[in-house]
C-alpha positions in Angstrom: -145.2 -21.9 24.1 -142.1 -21.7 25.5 -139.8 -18.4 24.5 -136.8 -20.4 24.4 -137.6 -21.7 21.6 -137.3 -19.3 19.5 -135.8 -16.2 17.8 -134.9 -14.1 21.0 -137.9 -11.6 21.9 -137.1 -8.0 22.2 -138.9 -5.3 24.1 -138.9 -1.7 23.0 -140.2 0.8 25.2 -141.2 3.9 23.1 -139.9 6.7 25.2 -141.3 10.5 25.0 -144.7 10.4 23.2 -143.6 13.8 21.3 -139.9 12.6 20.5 -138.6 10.7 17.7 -139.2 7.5 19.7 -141.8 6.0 17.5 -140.4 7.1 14.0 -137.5 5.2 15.1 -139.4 1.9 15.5 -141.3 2.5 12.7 -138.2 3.2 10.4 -136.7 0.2 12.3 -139.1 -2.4 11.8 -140.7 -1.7 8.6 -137.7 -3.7 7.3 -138.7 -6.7 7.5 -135.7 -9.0 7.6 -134.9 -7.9 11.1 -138.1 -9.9 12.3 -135.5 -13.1 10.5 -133.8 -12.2 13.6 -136.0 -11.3 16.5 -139.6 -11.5 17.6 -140.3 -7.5 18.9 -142.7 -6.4 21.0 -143.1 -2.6 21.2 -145.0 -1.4 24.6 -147.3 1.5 23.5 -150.7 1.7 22.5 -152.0 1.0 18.4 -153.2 5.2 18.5 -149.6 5.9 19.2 -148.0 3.9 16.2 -151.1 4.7 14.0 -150.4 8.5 14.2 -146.9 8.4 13.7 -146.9 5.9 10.8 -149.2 8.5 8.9 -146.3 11.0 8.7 -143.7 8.3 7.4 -144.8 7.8 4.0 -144.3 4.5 1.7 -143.7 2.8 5.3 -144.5 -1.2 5.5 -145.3 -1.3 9.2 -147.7 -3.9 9.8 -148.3 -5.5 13.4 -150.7 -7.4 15.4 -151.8 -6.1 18.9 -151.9 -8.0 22.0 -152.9 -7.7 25.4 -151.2 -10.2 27.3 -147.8 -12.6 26.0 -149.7 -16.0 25.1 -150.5 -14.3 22.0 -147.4 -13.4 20.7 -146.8 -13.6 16.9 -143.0 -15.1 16.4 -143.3 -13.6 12.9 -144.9 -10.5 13.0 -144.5 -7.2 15.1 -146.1 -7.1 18.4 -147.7 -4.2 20.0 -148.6 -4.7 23.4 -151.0 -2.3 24.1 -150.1 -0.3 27.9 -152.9 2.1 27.8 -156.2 2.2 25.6 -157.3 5.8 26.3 -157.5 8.7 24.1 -153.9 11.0 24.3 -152.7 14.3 23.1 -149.9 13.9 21.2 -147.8 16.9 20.2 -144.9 16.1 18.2 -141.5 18.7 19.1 -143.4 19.4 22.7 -142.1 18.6 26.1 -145.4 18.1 28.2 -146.4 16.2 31.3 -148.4 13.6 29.1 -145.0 12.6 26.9 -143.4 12.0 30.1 -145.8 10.1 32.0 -147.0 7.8 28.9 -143.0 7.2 28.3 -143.1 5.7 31.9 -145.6 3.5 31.4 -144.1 2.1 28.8 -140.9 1.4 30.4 -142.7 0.0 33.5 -144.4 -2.3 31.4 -141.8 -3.2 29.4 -139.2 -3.8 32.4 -142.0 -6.0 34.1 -142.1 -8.6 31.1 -137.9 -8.5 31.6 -138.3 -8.8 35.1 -140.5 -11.8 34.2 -138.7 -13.2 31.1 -141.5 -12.8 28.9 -138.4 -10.8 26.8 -135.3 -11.7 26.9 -133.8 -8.6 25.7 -134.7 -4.4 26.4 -134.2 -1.7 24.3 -135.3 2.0 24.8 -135.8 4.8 23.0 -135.1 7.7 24.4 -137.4 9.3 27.5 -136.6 13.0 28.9 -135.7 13.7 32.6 -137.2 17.1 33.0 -140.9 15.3 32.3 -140.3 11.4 33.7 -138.9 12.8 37.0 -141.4 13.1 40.0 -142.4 11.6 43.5 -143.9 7.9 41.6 -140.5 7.9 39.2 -137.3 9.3 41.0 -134.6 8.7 38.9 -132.9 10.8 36.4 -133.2 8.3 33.6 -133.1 4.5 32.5 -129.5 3.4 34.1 -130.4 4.5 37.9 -134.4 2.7 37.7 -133.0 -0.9 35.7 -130.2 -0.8 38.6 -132.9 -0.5 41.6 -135.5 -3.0 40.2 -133.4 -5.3 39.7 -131.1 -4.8 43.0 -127.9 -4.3 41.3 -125.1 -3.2 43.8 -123.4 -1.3 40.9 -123.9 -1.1 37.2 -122.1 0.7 34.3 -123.1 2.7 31.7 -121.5 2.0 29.1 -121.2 3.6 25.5 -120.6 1.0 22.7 -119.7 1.3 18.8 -118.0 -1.7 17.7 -114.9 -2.1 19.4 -114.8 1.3 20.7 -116.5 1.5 24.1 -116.0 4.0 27.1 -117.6 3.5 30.4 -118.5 6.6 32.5 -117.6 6.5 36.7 -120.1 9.1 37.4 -123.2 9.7 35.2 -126.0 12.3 35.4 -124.7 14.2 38.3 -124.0 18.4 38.0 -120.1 19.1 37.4 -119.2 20.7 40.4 -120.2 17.1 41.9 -118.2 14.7 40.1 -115.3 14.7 41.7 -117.3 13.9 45.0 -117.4 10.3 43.4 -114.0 9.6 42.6 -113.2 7.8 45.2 -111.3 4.3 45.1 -113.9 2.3 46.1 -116.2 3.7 42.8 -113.5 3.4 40.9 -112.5 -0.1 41.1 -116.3 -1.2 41.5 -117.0 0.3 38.0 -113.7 -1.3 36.6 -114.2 -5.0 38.0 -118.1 -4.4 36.2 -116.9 -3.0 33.4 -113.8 -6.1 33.1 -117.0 -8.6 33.9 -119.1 -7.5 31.2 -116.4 -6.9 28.8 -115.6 -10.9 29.4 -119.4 -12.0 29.7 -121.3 -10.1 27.1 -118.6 -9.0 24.9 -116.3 -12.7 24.6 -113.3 -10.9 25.2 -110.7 -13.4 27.6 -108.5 -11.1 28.9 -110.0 -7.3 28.6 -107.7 -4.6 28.6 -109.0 -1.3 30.0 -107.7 2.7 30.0 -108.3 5.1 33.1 -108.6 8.5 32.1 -107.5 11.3 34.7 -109.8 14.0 36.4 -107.9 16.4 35.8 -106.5 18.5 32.9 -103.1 16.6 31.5 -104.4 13.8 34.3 -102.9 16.5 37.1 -99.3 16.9 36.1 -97.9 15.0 38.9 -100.3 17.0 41.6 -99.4 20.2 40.1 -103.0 20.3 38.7 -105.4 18.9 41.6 -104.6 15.5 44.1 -106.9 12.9 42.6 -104.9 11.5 40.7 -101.9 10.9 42.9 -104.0 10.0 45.9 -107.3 8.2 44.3 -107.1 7.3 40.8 -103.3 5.5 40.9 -104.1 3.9 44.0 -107.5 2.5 42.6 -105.6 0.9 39.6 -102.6 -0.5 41.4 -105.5 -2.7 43.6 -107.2 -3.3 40.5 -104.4 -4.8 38.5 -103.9 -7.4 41.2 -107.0 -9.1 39.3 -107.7 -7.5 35.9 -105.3 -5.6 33.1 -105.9 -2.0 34.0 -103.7 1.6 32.5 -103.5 4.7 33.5 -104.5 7.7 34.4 -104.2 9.0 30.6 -104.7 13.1 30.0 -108.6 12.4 29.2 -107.5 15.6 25.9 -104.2 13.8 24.4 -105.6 9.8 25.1 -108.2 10.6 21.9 -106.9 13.0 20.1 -103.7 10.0 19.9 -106.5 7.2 19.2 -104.9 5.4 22.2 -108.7 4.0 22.8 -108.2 1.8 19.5 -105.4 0.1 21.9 -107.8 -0.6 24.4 -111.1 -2.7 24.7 -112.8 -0.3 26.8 -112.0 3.0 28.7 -113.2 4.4 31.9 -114.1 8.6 32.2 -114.3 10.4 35.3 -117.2 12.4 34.6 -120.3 12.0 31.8 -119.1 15.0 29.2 -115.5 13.5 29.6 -116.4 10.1 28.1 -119.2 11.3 25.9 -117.9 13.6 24.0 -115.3 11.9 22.4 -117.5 9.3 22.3 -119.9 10.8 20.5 -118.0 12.4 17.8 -116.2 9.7 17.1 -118.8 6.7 16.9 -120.8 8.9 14.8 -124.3 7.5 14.6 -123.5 3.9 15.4 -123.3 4.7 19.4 -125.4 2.6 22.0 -126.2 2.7 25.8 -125.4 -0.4 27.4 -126.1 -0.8 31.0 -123.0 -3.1 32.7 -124.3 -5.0 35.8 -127.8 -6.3 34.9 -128.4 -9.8 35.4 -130.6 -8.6 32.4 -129.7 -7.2 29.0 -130.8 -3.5 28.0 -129.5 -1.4 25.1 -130.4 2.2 23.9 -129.6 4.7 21.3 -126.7 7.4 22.3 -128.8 10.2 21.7 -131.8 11.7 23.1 -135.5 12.6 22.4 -134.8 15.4 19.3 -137.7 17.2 19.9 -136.5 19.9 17.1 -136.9 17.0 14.4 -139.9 15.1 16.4 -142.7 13.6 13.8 -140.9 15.8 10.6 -139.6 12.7 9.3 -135.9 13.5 9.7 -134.6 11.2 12.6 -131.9 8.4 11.4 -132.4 5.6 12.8 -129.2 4.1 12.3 -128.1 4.1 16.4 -131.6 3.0 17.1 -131.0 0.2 14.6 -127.6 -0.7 16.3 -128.9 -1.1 19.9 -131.0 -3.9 18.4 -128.1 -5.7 17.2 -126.2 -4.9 20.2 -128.9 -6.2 22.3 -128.9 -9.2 20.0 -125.2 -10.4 20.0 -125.1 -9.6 23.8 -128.2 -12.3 24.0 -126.4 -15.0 21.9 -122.9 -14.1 23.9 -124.1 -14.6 27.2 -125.4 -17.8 25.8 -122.0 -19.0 24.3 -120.4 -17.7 28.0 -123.3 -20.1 30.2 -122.3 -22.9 28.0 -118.2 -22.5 28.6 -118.9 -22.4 32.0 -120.9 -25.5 32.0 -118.9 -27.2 29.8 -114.9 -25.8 29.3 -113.6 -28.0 26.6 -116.3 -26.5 24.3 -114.1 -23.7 24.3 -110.9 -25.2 23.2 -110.0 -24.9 19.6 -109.1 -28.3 17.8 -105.5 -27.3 18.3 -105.7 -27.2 22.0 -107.8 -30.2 22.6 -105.7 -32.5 20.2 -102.5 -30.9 22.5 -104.5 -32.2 25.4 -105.4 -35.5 24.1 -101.4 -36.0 23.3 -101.0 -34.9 26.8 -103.4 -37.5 28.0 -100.9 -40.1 26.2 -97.8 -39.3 27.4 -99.1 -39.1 30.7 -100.8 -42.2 30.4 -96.8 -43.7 28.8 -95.4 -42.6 31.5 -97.2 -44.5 33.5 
C-alpha cells in the first residue's frame, strides 16, 4: 500500500538507551490523538519500550511490532524492531552499549528516509562521547544526515514558533570558531537558511539578522577585524539576492528582543545562538536541520542522564519536533504544488485583478 496515501509516517530513532529517549516516546505517544495525525514508527527493539514503560505508571502505550514496512499499522504505533538480542540497560549511565544501540537506531531509521518508507525523522537525543568511533565519525546527527544524503551544506537550525536562530559553526571547540567565519560560510549558511525559511516555513520574502563575532559586533575594528573585513562584506553580497541585517552586538540584539523583528537569525558560534535560544524558547525548542532534501526534527536538549528512567523528563520539546516535523511535511507540499501550479497561490483578490487585467488587455485590442 502506498505511503502516500495516508497520514504522513514518522520515524523516531530512540537515541542513548540509558537517556530519557524512550520515556519521551512513551509520554509522547501514549496520547492517542497524535496517531489522528501521524502513523509512527519508533526504531528500537519491544525489550527496550517494555522496560521503560514499566517505570511510567498509568501509561496507555500500546503498539504492534514489525519487522519489515509492508506491515505497517496506519492506526497504531509501530515498533520496528533493529535488534532482538538481550541488552543491559542502565538508566542515568553513559556506556558503550547506550551509544552503540542509539546508532543502530538512527542507521535504521535514516535508511527507511533514505528509502521513503518515512517521510519524516525525528530523534531523540544520542550522546557524542559514546556514538563517536572509527564505524560512526561524526559528532552528532546534523554532520551524518548531511553526508548520507550528500548535502553540500546544511543548517542547524533552532526553532520555537516564530523565533528561530541558525548557528554558522556548530560542534567545533571555541578557540576554533572563528576559523569558520569566512565569507564564503557565511553566505552559504544564509542562502540555506533564506531557502528553508521560504520552502519549509511559507514565508515569501524572509527577513534574516547577522549577529557579530565579536563583543559589541567589534566596535568598528576596535574589538577584533571580522567584522569589518568578513561579516559586512558577506552581507552586502548576500543582499544582492535575499533581505539580510547586520552584524548586531550578539549581547544588546536579545536582551532588545530585536529577534521578534526578524524571521530568523544567524550566530557565529553554537553558545552564541543557543543560549539565548534556549532561555528564551523555554521548552518548546527544536533542532531542525536546513539543507536536507529530507525532513528531520529533534528536541533542543540532550540525553538527561541525571533524570534518565526516574519519570521526570517533560516531554513537551520532544512533542513539538513532531509537530514541527509535521507542518514542515504538509509545507513542503503546499511549496511543490505553487511551483507546479502558481495561480494556486493567488488570493481571490489577485486573481480577480488579473482576470480584469485579462479584459482590458483583451479591449484594447
Amino acid at each position: 500500500m502506498n505511503v502516500s496515501q495516508h497520514k504522513p509516517v514518522i520515524g523516531i530513532s530512540i537515541g542513548d538507551l540509558n537517556g530519557i529517549g524512550t520515556e519521551l516516546v512513551i509520554k509522547t505517544f501514549s496520547d492517542h490523538r497524535m496517531l489522528e495525525l501521524c502513523t509512527p514508527i519508533i526504531f528500537a527493539s519491544n525489550k527496550l519500550m517494555n522496560f521503560y514503560r514499566k517505570s511510567i505508571p498509568e501509561t496507555n502505550f500500546n503498539y504492534q511490532s514489525i519487522k519489515d514496512f509492508t506491515r505497517i499499522n496506519y492506526k497504531q504505533i509501530n515498533i520496528f524492531n533493529c535488534w532482538e538480542e538481550e541488552v543491559n540497560i542502565t538508566p542515568g549511565q553513559l556506556t558503550d552499549i547506550g551509544g552503540k544501540y542509539a546508532i543502530k537506531s538512527l542507521t535504521a531509521a535514516v535508511q527507511a528516509l533514505k528509502e521513503n518508507k518515512i517521510q519524516g525523522l525525528v530523534t531523540a537525543p544520542i550522546h557524542k562521547k559514546n556514538t563517536h568511533s572509527p564505524e560512526f565519525n561524526f559528532t552528532g546527527h546534523t554532520p551524518y544526515l548531511k553526508h548520507v544524503f550528500g548535502a553540500q551544506d546544511v543548517a542547524m537550525l533552532m526553532v520555537a514558533g516564530n523565533f528561530r536562530v541558525g548557528l554558522l559553526t556548530e560542534h567545533v571547540p571555541l578557540q576554533d570558531a572563528a576559523k569558520y567565519v569566512t565569507r564564503e560560510n557565511i553566505l552559504s549558511k544564509l542562502s540555506l537558511i533564506n531557502n528553508s525559511l521560504i520552502k519549509d516555513f511559507g514565508i515569501d520574502k524572509p527577513k534574516i539578522a547577522v549577529l557579530g563575532l565579536n563583543p559589541h559586533a567589534g566596535d568598528e575594528g576596535l574589538i577584533g577585524r571580522e567584522e569589518e573585513e568578513i561579516v559586512k562584506p558577506a552581507i552586502k553580497d548576500a543582499k544582492h539576492s535575499m533581505l539580510v541585517v547586520g552584524p548586531y552586538s550578539a549581547d544588546a540584539f536579545f536582551a532588545r528582543r530585536h529577534h521578534e523583528k526578524f524571521d530568523a537569525v544567524l550566530a557565529m558560534y553554537h553558545d552564541q545562538g543557543l543560549i539565548p535560544f534556549k532561555s528564551l524558547a523555554v521548552g518548546e525548542g527544536v533542532n531542525y536541520t536546513a539543507g536536507l532534501p529530507v525532513v528531520r526534527t529533534s528536541p533542543d536538549h540532550g540525553t538527561a542522564f541525571d533524570i534518565a528512567g526516574k519519570n521526570k523528563a517533560d516531554h513537551s520539546s520532544f512533542l513539538s519536533a513532531i509537530y514541527e516535523c509535521l507542518d514542515i511535511i504538509e509545507r513542503r507540499a503546499v511549496y511543490a504544488e505553487n511551483r507546479r501550479n502558481p495561480m494556486k497561490k493567488m488570493t481571490p483578490a489577485i486573481l480577480a485583478n488579473v482576470e480584469d487585467e485579462k479584459i482590458e488587455d483583451a479591449g484594447e485590442e
